[in-house]
C-alpha positions as CSV (number, residue, x, y, z in Angstrom):
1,X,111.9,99.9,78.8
2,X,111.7,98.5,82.5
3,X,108.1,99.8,83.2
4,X,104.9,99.7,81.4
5,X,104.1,102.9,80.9
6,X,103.1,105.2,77.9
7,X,105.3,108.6,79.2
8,X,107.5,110.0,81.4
9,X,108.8,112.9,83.3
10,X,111.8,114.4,81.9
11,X,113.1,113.4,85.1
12,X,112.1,109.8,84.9
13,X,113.6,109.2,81.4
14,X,116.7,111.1,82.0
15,X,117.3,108.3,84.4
16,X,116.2,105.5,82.2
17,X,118.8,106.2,79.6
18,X,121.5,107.6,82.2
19,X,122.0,111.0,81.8
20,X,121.8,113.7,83.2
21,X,118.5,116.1,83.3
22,X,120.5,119.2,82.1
23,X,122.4,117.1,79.1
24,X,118.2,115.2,78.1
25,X,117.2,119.1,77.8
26,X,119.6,119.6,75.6
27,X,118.8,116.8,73.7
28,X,115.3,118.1,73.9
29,X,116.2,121.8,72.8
30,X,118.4,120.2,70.1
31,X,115.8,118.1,68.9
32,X,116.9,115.0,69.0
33,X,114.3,113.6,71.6
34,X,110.5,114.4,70.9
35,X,108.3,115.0,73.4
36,X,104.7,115.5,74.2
37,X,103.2,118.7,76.1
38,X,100.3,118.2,78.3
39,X,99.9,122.0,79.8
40,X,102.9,123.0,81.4
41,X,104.5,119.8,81.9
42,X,106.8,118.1,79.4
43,X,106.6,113.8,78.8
44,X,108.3,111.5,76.2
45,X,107.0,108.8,75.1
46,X,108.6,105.0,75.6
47,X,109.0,105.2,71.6
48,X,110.8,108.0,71.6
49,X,112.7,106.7,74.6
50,X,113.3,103.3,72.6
51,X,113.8,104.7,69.0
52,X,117.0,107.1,70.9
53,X,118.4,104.4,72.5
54,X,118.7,102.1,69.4
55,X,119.5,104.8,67.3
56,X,122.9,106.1,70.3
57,X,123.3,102.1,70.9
58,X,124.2,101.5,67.2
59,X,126.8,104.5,67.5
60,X,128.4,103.9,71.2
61,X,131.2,106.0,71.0
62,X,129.9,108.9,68.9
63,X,128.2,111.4,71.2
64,X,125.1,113.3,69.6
65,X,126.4,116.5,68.4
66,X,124.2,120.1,69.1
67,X,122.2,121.3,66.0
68,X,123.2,124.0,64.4
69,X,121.0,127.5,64.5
């Protein structure tokens, strides 16, 4: 990643990989993105930032599908 830092807001890495906040929720409630939760607030790690981007980048034009309930 650009930065040397451990976590970030969901904020901060929805704009790393260039999505929007609403569509990384989703790939948090889907759980395809793992975070961390310190209290109330909700971080992801630059691994799990790194490990989703290699994993999309291998696949560029298959969009992550919604688990199944």
């Amino acid at each position: 990643m650009a930065q040397d830092r451990i976590l970030y807001s969901k904020r901060e890495a929805a704009n790393l990989l260039s999505v929007s906040l609403r569509t990384f929720e989703n790939l948090i409630a889907t759980k395809q993105l793992p975070v961390c939760r310190i209290g109330r607030r909700v971080l992801i790690s630059e691994e799990a930032l790194s490990s989703f981007a290699a994993k999309v980048a291998t696949c560029p034009n298959v969009q992550p599908s919604r688990a199944e309930s």
